[in-house]
PQR file of N, CA, C, O and H, with PARSE charges and radii, in Angstrom:
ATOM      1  N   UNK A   1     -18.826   4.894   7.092 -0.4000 1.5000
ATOM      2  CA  UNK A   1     -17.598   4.539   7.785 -0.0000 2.0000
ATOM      3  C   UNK A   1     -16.816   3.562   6.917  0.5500 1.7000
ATOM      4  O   UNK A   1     -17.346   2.477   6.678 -0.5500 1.4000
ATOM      5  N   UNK A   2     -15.771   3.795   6.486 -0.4000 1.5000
ATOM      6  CA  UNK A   2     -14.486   3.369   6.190 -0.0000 2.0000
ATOM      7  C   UNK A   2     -13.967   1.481   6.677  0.5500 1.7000
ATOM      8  O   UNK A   2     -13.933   1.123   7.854 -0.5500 1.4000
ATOM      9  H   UNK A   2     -15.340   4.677   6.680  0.4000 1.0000
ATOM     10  N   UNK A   3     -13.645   0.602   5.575 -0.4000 1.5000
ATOM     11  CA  UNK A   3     -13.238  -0.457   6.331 -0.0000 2.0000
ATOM     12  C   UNK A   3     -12.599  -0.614   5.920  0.5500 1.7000
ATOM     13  O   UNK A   3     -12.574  -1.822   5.681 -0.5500 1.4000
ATOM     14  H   UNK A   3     -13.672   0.894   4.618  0.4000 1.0000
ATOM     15  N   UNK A   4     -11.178   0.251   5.235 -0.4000 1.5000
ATOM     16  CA  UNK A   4     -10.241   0.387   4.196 -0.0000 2.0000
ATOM     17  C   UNK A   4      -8.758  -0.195   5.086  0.5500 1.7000
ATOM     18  O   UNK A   4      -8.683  -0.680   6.215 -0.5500 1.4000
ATOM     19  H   UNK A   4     -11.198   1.232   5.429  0.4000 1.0000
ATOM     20  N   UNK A   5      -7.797   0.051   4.181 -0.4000 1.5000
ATOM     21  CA  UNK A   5      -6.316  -0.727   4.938 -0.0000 2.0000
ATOM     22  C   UNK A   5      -6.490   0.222   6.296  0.5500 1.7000
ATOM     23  O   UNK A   5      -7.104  -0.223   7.266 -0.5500 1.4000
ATOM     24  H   UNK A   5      -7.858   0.445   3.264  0.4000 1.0000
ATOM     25  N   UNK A   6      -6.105   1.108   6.302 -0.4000 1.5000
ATOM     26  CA  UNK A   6      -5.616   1.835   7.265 -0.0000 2.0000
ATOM     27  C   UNK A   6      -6.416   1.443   8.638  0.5500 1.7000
ATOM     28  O   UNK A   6      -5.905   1.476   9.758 -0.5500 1.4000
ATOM     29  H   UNK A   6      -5.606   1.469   5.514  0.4000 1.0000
ATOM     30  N   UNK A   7      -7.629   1.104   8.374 -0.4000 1.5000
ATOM     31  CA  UNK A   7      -8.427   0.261  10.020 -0.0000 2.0000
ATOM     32  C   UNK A   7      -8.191  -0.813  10.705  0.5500 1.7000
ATOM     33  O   UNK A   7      -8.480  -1.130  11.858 -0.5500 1.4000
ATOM     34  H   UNK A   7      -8.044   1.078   7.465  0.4000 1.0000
ATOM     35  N   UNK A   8      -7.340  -1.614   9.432 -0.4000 1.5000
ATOM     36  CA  UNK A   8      -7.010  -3.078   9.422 -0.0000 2.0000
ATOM     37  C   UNK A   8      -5.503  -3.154  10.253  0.5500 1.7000
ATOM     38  O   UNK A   8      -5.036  -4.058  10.946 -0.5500 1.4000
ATOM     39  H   UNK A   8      -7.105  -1.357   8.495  0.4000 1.0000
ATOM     40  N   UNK A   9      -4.901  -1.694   9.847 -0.4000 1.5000
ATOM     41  CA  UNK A   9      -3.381  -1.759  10.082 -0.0000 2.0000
ATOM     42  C   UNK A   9      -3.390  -0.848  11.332  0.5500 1.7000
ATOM     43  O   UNK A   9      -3.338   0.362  11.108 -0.5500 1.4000
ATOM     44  H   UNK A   9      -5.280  -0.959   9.284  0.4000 1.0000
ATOM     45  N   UNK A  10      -3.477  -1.444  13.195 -0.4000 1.5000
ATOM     46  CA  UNK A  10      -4.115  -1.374  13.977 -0.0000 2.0000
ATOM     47  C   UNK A  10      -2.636  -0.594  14.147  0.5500 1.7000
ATOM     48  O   UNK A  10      -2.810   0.599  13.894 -0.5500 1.4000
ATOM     49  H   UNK A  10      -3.519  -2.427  13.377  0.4000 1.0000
ATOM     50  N   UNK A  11      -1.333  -0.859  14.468 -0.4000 1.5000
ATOM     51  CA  UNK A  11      -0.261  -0.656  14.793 -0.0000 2.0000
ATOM     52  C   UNK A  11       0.199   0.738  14.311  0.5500 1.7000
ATOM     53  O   UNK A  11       0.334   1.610  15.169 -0.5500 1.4000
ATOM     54  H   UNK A  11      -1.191  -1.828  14.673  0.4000 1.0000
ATOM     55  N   UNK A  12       0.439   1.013  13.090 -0.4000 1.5000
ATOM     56  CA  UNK A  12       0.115   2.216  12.080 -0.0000 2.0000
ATOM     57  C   UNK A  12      -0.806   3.244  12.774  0.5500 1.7000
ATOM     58  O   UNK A  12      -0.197   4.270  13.078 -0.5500 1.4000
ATOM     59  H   UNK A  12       0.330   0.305  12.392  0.4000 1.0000
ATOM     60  N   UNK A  13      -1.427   3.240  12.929 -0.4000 1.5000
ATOM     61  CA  UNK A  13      -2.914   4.243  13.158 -0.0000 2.0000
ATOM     62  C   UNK A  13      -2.596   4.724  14.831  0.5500 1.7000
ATOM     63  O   UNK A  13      -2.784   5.881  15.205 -0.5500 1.4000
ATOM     64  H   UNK A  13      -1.921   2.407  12.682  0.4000 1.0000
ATOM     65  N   UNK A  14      -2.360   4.218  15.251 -0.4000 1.5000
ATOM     66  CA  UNK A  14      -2.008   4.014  16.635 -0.0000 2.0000
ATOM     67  C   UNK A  14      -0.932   3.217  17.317  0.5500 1.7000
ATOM     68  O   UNK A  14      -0.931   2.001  17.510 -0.5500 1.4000
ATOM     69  H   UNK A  14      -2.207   3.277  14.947  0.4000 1.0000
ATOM     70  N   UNK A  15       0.004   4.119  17.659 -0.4000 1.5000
ATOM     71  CA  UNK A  15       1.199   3.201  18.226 -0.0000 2.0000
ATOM     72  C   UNK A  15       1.084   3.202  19.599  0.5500 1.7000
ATOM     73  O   UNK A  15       0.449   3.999  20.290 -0.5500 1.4000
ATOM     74  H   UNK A  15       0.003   5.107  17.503  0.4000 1.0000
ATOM     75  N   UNK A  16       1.778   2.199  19.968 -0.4000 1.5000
ATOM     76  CA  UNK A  16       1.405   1.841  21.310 -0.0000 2.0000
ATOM     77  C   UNK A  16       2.011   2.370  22.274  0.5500 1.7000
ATOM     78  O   UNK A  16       3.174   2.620  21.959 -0.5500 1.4000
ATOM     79  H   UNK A  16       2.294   1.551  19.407  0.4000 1.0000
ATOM     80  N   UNK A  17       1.671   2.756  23.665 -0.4000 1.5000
ATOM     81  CA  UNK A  17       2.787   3.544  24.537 -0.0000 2.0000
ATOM     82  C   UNK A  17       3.426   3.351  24.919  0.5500 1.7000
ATOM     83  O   UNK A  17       2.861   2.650  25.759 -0.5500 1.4000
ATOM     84  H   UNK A  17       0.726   2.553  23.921  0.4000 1.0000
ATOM     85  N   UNK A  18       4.814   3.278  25.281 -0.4000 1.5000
ATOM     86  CA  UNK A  18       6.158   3.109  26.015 -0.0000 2.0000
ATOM     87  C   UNK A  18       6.461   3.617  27.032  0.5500 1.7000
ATOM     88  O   UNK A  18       6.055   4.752  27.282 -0.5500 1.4000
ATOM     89  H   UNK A  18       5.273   3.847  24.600  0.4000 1.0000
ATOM     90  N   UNK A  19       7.197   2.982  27.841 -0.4000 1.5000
ATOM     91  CA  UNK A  19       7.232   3.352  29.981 -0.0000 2.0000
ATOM     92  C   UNK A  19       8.152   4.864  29.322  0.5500 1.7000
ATOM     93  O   UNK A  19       8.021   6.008  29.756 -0.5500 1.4000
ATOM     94  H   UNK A  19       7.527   2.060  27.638  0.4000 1.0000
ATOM     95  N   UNK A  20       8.825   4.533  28.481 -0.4000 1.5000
ATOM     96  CA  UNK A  20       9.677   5.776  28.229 -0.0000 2.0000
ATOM     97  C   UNK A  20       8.583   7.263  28.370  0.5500 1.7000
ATOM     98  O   UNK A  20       8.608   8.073  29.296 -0.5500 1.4000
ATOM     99  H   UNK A  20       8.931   3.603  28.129  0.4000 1.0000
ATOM    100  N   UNK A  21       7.643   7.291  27.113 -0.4000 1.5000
ATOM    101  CA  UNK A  21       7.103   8.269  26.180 -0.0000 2.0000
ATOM    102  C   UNK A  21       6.075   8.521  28.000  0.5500 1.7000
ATOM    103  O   UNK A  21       5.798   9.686  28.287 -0.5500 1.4000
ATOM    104  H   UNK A  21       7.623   6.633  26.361  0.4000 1.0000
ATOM    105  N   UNK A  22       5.706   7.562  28.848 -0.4000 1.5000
ATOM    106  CA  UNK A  22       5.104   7.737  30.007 -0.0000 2.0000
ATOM    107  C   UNK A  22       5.868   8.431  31.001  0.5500 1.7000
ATOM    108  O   UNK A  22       5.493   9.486  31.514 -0.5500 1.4000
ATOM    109  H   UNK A  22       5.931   6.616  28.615  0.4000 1.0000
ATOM    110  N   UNK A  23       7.011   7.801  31.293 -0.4000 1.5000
ATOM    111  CA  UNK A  23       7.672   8.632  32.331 -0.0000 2.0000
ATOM    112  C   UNK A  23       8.195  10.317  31.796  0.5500 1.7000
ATOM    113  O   UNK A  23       8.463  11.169  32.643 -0.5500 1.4000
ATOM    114  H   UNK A  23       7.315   6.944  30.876  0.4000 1.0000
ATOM    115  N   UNK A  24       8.270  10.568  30.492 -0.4000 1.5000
ATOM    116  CA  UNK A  24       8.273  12.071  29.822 -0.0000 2.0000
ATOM    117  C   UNK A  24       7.352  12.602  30.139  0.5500 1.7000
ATOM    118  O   UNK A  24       7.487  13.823  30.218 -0.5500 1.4000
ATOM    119  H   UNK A  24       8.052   9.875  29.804  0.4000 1.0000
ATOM    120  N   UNK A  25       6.073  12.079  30.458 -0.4000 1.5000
ATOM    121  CA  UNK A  25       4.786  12.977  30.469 -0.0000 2.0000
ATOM    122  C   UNK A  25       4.687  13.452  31.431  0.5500 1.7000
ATOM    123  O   UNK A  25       4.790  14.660  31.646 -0.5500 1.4000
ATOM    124  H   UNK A  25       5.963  11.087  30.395  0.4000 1.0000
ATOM    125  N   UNK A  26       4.371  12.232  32.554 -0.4000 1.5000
ATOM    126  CA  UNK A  26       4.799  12.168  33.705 -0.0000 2.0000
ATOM    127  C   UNK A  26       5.839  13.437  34.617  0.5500 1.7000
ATOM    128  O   UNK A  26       5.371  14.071  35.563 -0.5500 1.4000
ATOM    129  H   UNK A  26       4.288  11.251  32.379  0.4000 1.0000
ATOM    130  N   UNK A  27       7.572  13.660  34.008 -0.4000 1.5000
ATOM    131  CA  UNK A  27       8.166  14.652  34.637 -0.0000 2.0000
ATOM    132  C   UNK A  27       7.538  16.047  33.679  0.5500 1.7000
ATOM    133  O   UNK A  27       7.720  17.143  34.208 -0.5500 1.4000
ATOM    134  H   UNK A  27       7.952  13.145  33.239  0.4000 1.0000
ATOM    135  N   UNK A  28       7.152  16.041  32.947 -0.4000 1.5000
ATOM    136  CA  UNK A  28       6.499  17.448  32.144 -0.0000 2.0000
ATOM    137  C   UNK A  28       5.335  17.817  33.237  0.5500 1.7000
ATOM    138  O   UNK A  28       5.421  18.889  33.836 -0.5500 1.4000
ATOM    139  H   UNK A  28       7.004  15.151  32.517  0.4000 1.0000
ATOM    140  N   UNK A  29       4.487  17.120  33.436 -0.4000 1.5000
ATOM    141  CA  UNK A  29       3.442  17.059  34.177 -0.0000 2.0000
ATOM    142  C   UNK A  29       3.714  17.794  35.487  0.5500 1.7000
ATOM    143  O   UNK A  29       2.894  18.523  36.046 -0.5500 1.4000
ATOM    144  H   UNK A  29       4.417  16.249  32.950  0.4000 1.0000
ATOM    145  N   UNK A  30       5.050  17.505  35.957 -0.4000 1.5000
ATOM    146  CA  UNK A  30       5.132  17.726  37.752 -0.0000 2.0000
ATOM    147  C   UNK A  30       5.636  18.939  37.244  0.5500 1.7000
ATOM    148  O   UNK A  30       5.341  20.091  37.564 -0.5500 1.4000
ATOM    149  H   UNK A  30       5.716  16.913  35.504  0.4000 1.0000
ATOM    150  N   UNK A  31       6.434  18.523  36.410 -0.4000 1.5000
ATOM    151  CA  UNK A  31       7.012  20.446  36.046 -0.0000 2.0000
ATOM    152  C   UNK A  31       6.190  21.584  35.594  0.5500 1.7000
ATOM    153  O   UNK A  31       6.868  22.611  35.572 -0.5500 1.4000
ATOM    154  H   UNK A  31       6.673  17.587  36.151  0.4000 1.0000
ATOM    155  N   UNK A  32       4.858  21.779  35.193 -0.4000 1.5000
ATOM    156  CA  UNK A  32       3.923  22.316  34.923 -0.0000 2.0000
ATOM    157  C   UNK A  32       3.460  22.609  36.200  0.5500 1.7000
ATOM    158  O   UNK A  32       3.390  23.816  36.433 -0.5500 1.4000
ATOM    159  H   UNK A  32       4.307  20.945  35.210  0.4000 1.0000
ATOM    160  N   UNK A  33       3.115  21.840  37.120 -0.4000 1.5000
ATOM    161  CA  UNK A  33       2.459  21.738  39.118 -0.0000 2.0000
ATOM    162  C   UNK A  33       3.829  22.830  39.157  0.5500 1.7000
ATOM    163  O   UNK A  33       3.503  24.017  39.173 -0.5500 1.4000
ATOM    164  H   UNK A  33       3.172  20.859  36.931  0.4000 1.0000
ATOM    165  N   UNK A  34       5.077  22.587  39.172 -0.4000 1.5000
ATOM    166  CA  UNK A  34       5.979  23.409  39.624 -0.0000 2.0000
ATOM    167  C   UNK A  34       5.683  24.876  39.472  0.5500 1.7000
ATOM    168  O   UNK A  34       5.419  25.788  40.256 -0.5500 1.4000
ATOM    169  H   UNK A  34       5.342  21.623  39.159  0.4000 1.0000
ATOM    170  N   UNK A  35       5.807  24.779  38.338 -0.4000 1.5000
ATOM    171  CA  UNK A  35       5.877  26.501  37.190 -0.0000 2.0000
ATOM    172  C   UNK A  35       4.051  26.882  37.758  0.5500 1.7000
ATOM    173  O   UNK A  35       3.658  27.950  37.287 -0.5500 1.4000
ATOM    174  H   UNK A  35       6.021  24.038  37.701  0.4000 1.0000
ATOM    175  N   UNK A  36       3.340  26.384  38.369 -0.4000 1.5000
ATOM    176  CA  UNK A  36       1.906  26.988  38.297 -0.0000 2.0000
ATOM    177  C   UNK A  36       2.516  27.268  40.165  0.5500 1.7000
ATOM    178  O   UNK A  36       1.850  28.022  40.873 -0.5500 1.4000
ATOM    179  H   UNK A  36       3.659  25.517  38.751  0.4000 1.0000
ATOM    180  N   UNK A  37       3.307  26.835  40.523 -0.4000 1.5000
ATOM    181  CA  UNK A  37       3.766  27.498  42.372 -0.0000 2.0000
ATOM    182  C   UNK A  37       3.597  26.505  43.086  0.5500 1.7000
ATOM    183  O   UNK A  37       3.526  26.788  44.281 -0.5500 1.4000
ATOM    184  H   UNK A  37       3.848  26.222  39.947  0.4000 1.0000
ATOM    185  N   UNK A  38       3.477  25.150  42.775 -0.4000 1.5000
ATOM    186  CA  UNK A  38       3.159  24.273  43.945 -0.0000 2.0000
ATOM    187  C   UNK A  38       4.912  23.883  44.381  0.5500 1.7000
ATOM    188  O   UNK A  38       5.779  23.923  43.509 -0.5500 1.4000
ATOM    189  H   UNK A  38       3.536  24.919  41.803  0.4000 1.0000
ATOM    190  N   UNK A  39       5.098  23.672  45.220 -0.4000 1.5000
ATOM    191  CA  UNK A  39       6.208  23.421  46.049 -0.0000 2.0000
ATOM    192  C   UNK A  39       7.357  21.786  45.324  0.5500 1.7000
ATOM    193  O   UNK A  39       7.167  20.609  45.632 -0.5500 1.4000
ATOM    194  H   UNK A  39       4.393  23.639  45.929  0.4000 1.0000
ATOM    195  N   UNK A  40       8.310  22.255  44.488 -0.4000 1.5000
ATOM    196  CA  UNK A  40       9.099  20.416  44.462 -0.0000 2.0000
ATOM    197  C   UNK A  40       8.828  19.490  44.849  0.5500 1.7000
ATOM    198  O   UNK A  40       8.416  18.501  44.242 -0.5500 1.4000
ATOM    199  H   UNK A  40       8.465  23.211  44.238  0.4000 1.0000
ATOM    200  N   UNK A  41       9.042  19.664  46.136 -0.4000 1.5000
ATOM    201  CA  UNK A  41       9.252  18.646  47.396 -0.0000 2.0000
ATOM    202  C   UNK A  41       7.373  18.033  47.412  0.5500 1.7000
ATOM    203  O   UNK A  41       7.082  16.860  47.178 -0.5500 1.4000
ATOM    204  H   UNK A  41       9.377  20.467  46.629  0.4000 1.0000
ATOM    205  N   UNK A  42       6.584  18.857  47.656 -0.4000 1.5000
ATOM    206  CA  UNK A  42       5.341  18.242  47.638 -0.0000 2.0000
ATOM    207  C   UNK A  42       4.322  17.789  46.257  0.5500 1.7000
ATOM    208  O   UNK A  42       3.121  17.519  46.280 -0.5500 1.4000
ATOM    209  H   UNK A  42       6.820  19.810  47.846  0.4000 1.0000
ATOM    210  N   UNK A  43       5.278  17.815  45.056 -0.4000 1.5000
ATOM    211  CA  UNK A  43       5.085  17.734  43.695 -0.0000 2.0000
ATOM    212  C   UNK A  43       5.506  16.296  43.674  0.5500 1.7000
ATOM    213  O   UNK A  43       4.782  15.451  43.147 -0.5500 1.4000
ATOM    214  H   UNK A  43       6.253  18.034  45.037  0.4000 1.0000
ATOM    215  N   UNK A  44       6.882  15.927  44.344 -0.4000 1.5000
ATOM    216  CA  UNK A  44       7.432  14.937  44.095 -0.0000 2.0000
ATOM    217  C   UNK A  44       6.705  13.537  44.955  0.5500 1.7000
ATOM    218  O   UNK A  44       6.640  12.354  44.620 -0.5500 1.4000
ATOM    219  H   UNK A  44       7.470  16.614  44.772  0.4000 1.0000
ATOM    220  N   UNK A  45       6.297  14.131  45.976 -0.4000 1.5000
ATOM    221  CA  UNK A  45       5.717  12.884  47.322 -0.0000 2.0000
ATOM    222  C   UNK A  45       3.840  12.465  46.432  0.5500 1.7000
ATOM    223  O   UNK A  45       3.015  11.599  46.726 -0.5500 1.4000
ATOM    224  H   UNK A  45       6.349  15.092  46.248  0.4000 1.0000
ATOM    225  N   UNK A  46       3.825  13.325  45.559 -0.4000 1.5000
ATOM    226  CA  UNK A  46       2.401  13.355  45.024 -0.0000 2.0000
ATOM    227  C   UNK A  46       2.046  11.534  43.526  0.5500 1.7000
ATOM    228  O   UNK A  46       2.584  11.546  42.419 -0.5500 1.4000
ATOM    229  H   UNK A  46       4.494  14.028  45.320  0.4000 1.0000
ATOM    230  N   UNK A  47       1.537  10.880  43.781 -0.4000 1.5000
ATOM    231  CA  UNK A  47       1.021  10.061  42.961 -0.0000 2.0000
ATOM    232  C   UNK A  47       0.756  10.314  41.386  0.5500 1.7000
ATOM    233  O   UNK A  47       0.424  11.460  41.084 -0.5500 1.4000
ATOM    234  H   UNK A  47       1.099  10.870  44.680  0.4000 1.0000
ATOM    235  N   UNK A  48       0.862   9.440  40.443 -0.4000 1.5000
ATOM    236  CA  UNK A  48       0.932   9.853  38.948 -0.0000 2.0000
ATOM    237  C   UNK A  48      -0.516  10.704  39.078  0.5500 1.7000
ATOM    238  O   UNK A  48      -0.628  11.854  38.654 -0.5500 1.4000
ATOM    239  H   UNK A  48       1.132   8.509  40.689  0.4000 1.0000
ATOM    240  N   UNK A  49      -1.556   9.996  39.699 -0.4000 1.5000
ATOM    241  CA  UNK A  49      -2.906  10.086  39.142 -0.0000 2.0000
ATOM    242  C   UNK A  49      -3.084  11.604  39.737  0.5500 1.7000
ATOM    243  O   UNK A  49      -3.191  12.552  38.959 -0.5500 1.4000
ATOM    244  H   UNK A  49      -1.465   9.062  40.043  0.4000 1.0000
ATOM    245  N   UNK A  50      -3.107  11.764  41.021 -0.4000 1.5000
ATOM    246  CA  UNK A  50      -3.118  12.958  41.461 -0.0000 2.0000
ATOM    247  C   UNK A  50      -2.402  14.131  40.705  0.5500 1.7000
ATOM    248  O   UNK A  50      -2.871  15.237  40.976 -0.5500 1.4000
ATOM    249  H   UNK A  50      -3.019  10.994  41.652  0.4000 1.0000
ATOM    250  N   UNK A  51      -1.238  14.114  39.705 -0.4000 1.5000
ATOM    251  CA  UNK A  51      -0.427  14.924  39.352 -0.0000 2.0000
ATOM    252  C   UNK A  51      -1.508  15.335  38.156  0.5500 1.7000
ATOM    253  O   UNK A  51      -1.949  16.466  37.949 -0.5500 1.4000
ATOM    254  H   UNK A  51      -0.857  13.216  39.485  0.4000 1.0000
ATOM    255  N   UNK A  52      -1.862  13.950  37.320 -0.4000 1.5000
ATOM    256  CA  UNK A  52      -2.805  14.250  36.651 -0.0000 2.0000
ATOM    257  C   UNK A  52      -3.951  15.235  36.431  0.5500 1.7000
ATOM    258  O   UNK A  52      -4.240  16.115  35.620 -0.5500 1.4000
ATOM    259  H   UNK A  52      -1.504  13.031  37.488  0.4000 1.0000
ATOM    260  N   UNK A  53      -4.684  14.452  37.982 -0.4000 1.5000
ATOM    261  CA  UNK A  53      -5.902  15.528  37.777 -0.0000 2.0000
ATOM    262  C   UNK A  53      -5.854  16.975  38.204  0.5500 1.7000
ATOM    263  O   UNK A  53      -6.718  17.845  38.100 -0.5500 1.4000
ATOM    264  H   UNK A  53      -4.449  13.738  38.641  0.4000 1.0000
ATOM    265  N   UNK A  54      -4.624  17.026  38.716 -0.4000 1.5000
ATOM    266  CA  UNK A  54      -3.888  18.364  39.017 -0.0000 2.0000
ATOM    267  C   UNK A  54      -3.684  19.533  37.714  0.5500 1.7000
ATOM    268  O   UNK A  54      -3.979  20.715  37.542 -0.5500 1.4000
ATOM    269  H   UNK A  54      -3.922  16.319  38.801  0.4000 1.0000
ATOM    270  N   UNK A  55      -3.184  18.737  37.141 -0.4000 1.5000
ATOM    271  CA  UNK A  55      -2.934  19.485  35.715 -0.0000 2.0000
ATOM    272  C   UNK A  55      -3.996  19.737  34.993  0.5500 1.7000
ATOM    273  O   UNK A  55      -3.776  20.349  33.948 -0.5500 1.4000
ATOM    274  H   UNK A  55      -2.944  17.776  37.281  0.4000 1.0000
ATOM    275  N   UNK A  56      -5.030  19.467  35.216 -0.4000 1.5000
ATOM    276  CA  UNK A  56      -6.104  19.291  34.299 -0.0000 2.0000
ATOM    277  C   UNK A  56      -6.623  20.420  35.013  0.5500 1.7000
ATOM    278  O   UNK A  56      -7.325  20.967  34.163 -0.5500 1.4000
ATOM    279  H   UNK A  56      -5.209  18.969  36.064  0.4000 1.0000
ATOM    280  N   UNK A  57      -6.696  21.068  36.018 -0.4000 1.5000
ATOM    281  CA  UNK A  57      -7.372  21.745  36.096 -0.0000 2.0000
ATOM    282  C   UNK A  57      -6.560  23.146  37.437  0.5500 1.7000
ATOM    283  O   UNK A  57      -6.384  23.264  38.650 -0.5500 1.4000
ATOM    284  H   UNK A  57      -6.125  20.623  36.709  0.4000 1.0000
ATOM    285  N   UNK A  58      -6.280  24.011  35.997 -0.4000 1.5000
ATOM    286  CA  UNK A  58      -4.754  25.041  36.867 -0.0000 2.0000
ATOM    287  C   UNK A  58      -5.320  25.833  37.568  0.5500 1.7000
ATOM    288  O   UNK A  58      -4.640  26.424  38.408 -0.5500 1.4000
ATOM    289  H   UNK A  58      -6.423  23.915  35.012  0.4000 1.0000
ATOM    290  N   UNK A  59      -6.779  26.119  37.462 -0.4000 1.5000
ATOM    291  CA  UNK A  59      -7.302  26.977  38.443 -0.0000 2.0000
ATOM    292  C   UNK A  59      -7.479  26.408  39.976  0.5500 1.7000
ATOM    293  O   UNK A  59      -7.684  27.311  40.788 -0.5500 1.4000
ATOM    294  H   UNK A  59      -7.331  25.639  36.780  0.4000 1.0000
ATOM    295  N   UNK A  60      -7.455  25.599  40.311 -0.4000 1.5000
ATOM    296  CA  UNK A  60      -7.784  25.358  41.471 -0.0000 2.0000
ATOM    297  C   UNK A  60      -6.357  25.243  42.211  0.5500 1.7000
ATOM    298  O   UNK A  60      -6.242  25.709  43.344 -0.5500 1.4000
ATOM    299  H   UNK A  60      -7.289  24.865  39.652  0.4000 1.0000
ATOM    300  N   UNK A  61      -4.905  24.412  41.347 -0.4000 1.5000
ATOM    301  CA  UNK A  61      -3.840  24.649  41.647 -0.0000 2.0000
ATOM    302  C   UNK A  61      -3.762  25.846  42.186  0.5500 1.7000
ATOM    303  O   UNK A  61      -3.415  25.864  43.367 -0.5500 1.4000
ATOM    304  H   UNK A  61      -4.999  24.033  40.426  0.4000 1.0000
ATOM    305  N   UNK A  62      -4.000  26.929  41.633 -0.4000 1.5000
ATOM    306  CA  UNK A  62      -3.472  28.026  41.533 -0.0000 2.0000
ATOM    307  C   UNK A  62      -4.374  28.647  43.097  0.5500 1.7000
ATOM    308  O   UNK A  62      -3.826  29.355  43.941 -0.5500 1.4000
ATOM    309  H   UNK A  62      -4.282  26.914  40.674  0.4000 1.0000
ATOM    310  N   UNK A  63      -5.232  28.363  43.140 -0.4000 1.5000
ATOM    311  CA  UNK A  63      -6.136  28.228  44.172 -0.0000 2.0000
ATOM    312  C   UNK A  63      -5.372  27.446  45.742  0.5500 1.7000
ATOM    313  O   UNK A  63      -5.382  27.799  46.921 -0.5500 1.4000
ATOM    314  H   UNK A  63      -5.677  27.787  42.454  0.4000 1.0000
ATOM    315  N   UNK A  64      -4.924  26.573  45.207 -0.4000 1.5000
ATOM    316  CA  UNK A  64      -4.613  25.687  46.529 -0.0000 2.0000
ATOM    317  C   UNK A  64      -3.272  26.455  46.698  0.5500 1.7000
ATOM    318  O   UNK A  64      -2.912  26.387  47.873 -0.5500 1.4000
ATOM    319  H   UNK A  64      -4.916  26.287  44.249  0.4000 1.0000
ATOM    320  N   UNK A  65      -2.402  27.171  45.913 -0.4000 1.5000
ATOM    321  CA  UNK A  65      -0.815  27.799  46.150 -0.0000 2.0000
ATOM    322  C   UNK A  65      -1.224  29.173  47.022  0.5500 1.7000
ATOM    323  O   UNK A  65      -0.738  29.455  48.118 -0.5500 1.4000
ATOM    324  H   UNK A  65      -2.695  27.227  44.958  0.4000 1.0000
ATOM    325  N   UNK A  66      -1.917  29.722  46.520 -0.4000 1.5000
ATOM    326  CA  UNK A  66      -2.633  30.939  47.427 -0.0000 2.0000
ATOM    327  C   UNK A  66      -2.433  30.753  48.509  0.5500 1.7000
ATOM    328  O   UNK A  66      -1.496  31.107  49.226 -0.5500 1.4000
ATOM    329  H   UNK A  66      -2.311  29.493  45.630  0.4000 1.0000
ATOM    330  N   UNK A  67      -3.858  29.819  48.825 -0.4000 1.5000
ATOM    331  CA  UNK A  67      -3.903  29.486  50.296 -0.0000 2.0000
ATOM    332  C   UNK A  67      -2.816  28.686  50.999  0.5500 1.7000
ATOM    333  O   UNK A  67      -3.017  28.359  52.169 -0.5500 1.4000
ATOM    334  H   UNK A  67      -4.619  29.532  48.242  0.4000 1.0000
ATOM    335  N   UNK A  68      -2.228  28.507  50.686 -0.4000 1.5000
ATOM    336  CA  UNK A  68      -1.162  27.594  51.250 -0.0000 2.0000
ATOM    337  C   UNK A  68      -0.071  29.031  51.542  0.5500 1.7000
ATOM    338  O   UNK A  68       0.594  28.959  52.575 -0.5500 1.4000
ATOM    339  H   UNK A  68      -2.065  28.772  49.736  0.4000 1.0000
ATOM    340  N   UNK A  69       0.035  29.766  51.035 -0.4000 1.5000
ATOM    341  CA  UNK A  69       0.643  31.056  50.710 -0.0000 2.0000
ATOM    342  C   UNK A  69       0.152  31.703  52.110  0.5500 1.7000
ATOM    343  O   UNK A  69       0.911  31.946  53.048 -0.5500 1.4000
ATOM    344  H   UNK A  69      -0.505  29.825  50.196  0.4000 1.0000
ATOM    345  N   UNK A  70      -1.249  31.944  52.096 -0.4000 1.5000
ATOM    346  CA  UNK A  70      -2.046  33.102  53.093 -0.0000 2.0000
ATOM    347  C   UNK A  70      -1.544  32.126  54.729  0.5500 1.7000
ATOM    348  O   UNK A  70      -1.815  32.770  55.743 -0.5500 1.4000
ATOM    349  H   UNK A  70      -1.865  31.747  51.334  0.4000 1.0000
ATOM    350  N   UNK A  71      -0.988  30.946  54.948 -0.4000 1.5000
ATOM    351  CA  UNK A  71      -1.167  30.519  56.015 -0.0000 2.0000
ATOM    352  C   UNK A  71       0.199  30.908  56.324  0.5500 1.7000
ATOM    353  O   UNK A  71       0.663  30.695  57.444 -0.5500 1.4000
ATOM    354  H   UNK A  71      -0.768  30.423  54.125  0.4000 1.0000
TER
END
């Protein structure tokens, strides 16, 4: 392992995150829930974290639009 400049130069290697580069992810995120069929309106009332683990896993989305569908 390496203890060369580039480990030293913490800023460089890794920049730090911005509310900006967050709130981009953030509306990409709900817009992905959108485009997979979940509803605007209940995309929007939904929490960062929840949107999160939403996205992470489109099968079950896709799962919960169904049934929400069949009722």
């Amino acid at each position: 392992m390496g203890t060369g400049r580039t480990l030293r130069k913490e800023s460089h290697v890794r920049p730090c995150k911005t509310p900006a580069g967050k709130a981009r992810r953030s509306k990409a995120q709900r817009a992905r829930l959108v485009k997979f069929g979940m509803k605007a309106e209940d995309v929007a009332r939904m929490g960062t974290e929840e949107v999160r683990v939403l996205v992470q896993r489109p099968t079950v989305v896709k799962k919960l639009v169904a049934k929400q569908a069949a009722k």
